[in-house]
N, C-alpha and C positions, 0 to 999 in steps of 0.2 A: 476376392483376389486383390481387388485394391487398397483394399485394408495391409493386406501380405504383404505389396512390396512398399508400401508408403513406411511399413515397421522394418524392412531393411533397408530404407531409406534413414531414416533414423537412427538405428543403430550405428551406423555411420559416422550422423552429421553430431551425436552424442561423445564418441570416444574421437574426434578427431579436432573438430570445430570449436570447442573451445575447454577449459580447464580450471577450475576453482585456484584459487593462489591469493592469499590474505585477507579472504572476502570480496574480492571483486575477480569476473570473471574474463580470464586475458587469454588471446589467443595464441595456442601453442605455436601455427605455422602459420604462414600467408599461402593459406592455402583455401579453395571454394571447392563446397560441393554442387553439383549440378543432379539435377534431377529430370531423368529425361523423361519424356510423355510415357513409353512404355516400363517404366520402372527401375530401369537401372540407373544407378549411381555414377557419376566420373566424378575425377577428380584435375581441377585446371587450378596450375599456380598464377597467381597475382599480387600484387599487393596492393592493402590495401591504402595505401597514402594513394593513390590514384582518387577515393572516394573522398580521402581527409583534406585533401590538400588544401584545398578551396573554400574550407573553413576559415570563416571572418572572425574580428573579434567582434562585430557585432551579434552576429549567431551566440557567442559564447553568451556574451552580456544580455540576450533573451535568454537562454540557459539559467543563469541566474537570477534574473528577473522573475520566472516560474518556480524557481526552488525558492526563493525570500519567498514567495508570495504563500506559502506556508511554512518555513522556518523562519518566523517573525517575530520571535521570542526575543522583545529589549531588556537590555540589563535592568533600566528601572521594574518593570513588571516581573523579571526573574527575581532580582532581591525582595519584591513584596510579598514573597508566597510565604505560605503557611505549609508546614508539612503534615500529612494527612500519616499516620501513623499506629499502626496496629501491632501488640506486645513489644516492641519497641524497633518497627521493621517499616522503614517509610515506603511507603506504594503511592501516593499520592502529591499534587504541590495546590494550594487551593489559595482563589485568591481573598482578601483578608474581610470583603463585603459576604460573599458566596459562605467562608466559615460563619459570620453571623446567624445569616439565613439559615443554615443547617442546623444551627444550635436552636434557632428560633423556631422552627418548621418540627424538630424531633428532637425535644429537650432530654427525652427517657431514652434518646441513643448517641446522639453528639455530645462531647463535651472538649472546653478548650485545657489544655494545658499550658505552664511558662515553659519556655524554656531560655535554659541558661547554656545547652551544651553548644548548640547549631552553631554557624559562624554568621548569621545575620540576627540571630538574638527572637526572631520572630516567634509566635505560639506556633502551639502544634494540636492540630486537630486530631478526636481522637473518639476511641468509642467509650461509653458507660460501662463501668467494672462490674455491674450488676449481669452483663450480657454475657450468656457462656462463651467459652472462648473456644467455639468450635465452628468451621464454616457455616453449618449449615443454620446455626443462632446470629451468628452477625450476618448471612446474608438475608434471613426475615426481618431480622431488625431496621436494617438500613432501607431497605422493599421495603417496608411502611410510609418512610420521610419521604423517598421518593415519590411512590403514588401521590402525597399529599403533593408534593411539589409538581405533579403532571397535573393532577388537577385544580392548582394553583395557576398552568400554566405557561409555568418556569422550565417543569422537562416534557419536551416535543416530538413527536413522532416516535413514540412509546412504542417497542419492537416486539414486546414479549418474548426477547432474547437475552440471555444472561451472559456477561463476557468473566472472564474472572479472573479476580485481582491478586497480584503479590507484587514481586519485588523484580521479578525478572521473569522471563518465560518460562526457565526450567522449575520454577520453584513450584510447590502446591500452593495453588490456591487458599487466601483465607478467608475470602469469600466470593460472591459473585456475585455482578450486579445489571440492574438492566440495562442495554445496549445505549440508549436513548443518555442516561445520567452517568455515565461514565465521567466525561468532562467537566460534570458537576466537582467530583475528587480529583480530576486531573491526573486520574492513575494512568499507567500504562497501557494500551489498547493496540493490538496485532490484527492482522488482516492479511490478508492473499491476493495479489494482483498477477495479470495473466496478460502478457504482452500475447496476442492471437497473431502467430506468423501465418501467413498462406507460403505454403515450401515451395522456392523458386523450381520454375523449370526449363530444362534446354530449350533453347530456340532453333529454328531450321538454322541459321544463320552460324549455329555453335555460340553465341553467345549467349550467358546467362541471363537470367530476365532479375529482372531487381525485386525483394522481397518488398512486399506489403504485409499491414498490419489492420485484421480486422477491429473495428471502432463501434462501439453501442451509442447510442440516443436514449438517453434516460428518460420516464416517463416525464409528462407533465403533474403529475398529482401525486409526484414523488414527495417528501416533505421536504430533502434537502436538494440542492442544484435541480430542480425539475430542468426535464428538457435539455439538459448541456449534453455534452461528447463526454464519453466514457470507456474505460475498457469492454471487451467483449467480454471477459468473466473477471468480478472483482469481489469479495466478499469478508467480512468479521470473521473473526477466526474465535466460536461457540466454545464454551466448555464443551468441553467431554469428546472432542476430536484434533486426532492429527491432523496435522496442514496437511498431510498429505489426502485423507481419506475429504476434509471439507474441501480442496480442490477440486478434488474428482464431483464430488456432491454441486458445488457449486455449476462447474461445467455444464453438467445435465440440468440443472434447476435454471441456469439461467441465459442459457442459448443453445439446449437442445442437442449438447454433444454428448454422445455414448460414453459411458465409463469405459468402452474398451478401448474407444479413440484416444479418451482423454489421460487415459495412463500413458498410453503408445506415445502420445506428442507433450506431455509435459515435463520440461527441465527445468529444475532445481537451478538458480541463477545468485542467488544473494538478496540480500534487505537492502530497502533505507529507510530512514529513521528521519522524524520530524517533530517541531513544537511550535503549536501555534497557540496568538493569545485572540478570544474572539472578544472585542469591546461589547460588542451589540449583550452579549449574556455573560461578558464576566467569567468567561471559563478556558480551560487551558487544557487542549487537548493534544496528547503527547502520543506517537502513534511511530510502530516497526511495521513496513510492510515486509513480506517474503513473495519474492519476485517469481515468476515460472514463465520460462520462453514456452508457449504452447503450439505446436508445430502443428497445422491442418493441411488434410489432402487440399488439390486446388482445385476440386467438386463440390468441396462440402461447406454448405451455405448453413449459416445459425438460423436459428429460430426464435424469436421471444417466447419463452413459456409461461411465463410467472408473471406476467403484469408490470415489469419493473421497465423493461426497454422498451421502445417504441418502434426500432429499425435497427440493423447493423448494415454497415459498408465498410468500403476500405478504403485505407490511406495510405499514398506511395509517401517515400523518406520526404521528397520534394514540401510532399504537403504537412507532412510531422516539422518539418521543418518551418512550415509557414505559419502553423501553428502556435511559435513559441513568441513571435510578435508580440508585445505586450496589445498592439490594438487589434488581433485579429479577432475577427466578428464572431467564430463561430468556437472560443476555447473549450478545451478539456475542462471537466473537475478538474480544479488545483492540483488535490494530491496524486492523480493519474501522470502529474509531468514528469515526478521520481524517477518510476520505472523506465517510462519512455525515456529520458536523456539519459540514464543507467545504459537501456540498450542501446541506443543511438553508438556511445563510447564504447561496449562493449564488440560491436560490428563496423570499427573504425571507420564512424559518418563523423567526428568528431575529431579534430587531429591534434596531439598534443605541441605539438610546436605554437599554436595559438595562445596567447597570452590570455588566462583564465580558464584554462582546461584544468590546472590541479585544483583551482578554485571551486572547480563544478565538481570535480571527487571527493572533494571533502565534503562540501554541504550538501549531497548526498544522502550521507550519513549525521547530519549535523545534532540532531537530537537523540538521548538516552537511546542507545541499541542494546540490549539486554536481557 
């Protein structure tokens, strides 16, 4: 039964609450849903500049401070790239050490070409014409260099998951590669990130209660961020699945929510897009998430199933908000701050009258979305 009215609860807070409109999601009214303990819906006008008002610009400028801190992509390092480049279709940007090593590590499958047409004049990485030119010959081919390079040491935390590569997301694939060595090419890599709302509920008092968002603790013996704060469901987006279908898959793989729940509470919200360059390895990983508000009853506790999280709790706005501090002790994964100051603006915690609001929608989106 509580499953029943939580999904006409939603149905609701879906067709009313808010509205896709040029890729970011705005809201139609100033208008709240309320959810009351036994399940039914109301509806109370407010507005929200009451939440926004009180936005600093230093809040913004910790906003920002989290989205540089992976769109870090400087001009010199953008002009140094090499284009990684398949029948004449760039998927990749690699930097000019990283091509060496490719070419050096798998001579029978990297090779460099000049080029004259680019506007930075730089080579372009590229495969061996001996290779057939069909996905599933270039993605063995390339899986060879890699392996050497994993057991060279250079690619870490080897996934046994293939992401696949083209030019843009709609495009087929022309080949796929392991999770781990993506960044290696600097191609494109997509993902799914899952803001976990707990659905506000009436209070005796009639007033709303403030939405929280559940937060995962990533393991320690994770290879990458062990230990940090994370979304409750966040994951790669695999060959051979829709976002929608690896959402769902996700949800239950990695904090134990039902595929029925997980259809029932997730919305479809928008991307952002990022480019970061990592010195430590020399590699440039360029990366769309696709966002989903996922709406849970206010019973339903996750679970770690897979080893990968260590705990979930929650966090009111307050604390999202204290989060953004460049020195606060306990941050998010980097790339988890997208989504969260996405939604933050999208649920006007964020007020545009603050000088630096359009700044924080654009960089957003600040790298290749495609």
């Amino acid at each position: 039964m509580l499953l029943g009215r939580f999904s006409l609860s939603l149905l609701f807070l879906k067709l009313v609450m808010t509205t896709s409109f040029g890729g970011c999601a705005v809201r139609r009214h100033c208008t709240r849903l309320a959810f009351g303990g036994t399940g039914t819906t109301t509806l109370s006008s407010s507005s929200s500049s009451s939440r926004s008002s009180s936005t600093t610009s230093a809040v913004m400028k910790n906003c920002l401070y989290r989205i540089r801190d992976v769109n870090n992509m400087s001009t010199d390092i953008a002009n140094s790239l090499c284009s990684f480049v398949i029948d004449g279709v760039p998927i990749g940007k690699v930097r000019p050490a990283m091509v060496r090593l490719l070419c050096e590590t798998g001579p029978d499958v990297f090779v460099v070409t000049k080029n004259n047409d680019n506007n930075n004049g730089n080579d372009i990485l590229t495969l061996q014409d001996k290779i057939d030119k069909t996905c599933e010959a270039r993605t063995e081919a390339v899986d060879t260099v890699m392996r050497r390079l994993c057991d060279a040491g250079v690619v870490r935390g080897w996934r046994d998951e293939h992401y696949p590569l083209a030019a843009t997301f709609y495009d087929q694939p022309l080949l796929t590669v392991e999770r781990a060595a993506v960044p290696l090419l600097g191609a494109l890599e997509y993902g799914v990130h899952m803001n976990g709302i707990v659905v506000p509920q009436q209070q005796k008092d009639d007033t709303q209660q403030q939405p929280r968002m559940w937060m995962a603790r990533r393991a320690k013996d994770k290879s990458k961020y062990p230990g940090m704060v994370d979304h409750i469901v966040a994951g790669g987006q695999p060959a051979g699945w829709s976002l929608w279908e690896n959402a769902v898959k996700e949800c239950q793989e990695e904090a134990g929510i039902p595929p029925e729940m997980a259809r029932e509470g997730l919305v479809p919200i928008g991307a952002v897009s990022y480019a970061t360059y990592s010195p430590k390895s020399d590699t440039i990983t360029r990366a769309v998430l696709f966002n989903y508000d996922l709406y849970l009853p206010p019973d339903f506790v996750p679970k770690p199933t897979d080893g990968e999280v260590e705990e979930f709790f929650q966090w009111t706005v307050p604390e999202l908000f204290a989060s953004l501090d460049p020195n606060f002790p306990d941050p998010l994964k980097p790339n988890c701050y997208l989504p969260v100051i996405d939604w933050l603006m999208r649920q006007g915690h964020l007020s545009p009258d603050t000088p630096g609001y359009l700044d924080v929608l654009r960089e957003l989106r600040n790298g290749d979305c495609q």
